[in-house]
Structures are given as structure tokens and as C-alpha cells.
N, C-alpha and C positions, 0 to 999 in steps of 0.2 A: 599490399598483398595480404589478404585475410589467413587465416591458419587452417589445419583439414578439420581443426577440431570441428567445426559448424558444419560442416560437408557431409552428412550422413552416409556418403556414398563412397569416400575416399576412409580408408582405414587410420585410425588414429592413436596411437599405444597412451597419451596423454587424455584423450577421452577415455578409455578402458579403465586405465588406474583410480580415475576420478569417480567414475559409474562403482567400482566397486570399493573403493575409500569408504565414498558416500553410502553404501548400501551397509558397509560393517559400523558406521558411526549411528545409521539409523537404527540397527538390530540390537545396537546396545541400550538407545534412549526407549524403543519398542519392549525390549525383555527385563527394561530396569534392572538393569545389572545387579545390584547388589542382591537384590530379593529374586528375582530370576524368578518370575511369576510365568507362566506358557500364556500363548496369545497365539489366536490364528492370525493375526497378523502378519507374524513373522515371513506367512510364504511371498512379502513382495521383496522383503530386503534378501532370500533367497536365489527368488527369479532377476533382482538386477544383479546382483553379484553373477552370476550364471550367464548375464546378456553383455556383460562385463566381461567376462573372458573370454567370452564368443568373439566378443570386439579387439581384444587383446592378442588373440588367434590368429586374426586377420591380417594384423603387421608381421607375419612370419613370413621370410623368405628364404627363397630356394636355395641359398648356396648359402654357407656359414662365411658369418662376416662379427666385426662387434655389436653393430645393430641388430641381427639376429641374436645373438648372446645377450644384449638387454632385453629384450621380446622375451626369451626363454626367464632370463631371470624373473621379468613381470607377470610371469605367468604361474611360477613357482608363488610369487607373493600373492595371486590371484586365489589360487587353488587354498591355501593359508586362512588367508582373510574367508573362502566361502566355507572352510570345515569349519571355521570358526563361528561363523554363523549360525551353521548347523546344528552346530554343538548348543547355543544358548537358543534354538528352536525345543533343539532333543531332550534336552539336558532333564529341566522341568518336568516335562512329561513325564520321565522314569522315576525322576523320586516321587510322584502321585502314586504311582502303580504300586511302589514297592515300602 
């Protein structure tokens, strides 16, 4: 039996974490962290982190259970991980300005 993971169509809270894992581990090698240089690049590690909790979303069910309460929790770690991103898109740009 195969996993939902590959099932684009079946929601999957382990594909969601991993879309957006992957998307804040990219925005750090993208923004080179140390020197936090801006890059319009950054808007793809945005929009998957973003298509990442759309995904994450999706495993939400209607009646509170513990699987609901991990959904919620990976979605708090969603939201986290994409301000975070933001933050090293954002960051940059304002100390140029200022």
C-alpha cells in the first residue's frame, strides 16, 4: 500500500511539513544567511512555504480529536517557519533603505 504522500489529491500533513521544511532550509542557502544579502529570489521559498500550509490546511477535521491538535500544531510551526522567511526576504531590504 503506497502512502497519501504521492497522491496529490488525498491531503497529507507529512507532505505539507516537508514543502515547507524545505522551502525555510532553501531561503537560508537563497539569503546566505550570515551576510543576508536580498535577492528576488526569495519569492519562490515564500510561495512554497505558503502552498505548504495550504497543504497543511487541508488535513484539518471537523470535530476535535489529537489528529486535529497535530494539524493545528503544524500549522502554528507553518506560519513560524513562513514569517521566518519573510523576515530574511524583508530583512535586507530595510537596512539598504535606511
Amino acid at each position: 500500500m503506497t502512502s497519501s504522500f504521492f497522491h496529490l489529491r488525498s491531503p497529507s500533513l507529512l507532505r505539507g511539513n516537508v514543502i515547507v521544511l524545505g522551502s525555510l532550509a532553501a531561503s537560508f542557502m537563497l539569503a546566505r544567511f550570515p551576510l543576508n544579502q536580498p535577492s528576488f529570489a526569495m519569492i519562490f521559498p515564500i510561495l512554497c512555504a505558503a502552498a505548504g500550509t495550504a497543504e497543511t490546511f487541508r488535513c484539518i477535521q471537523a470535530r476535535w480529536s489529537w489528529y486535529h491538535g497535530a494539524v493545528m500544531f503544524a500549522l502554528y510551526m507553518d506560519l513560524m517557519a513562513l514569517i521566518m522567511i519573510l523576515f530574511l526576504a524583508i530583512y535586507p531590504l530595510l537596512m539598504r533603505i535606511g
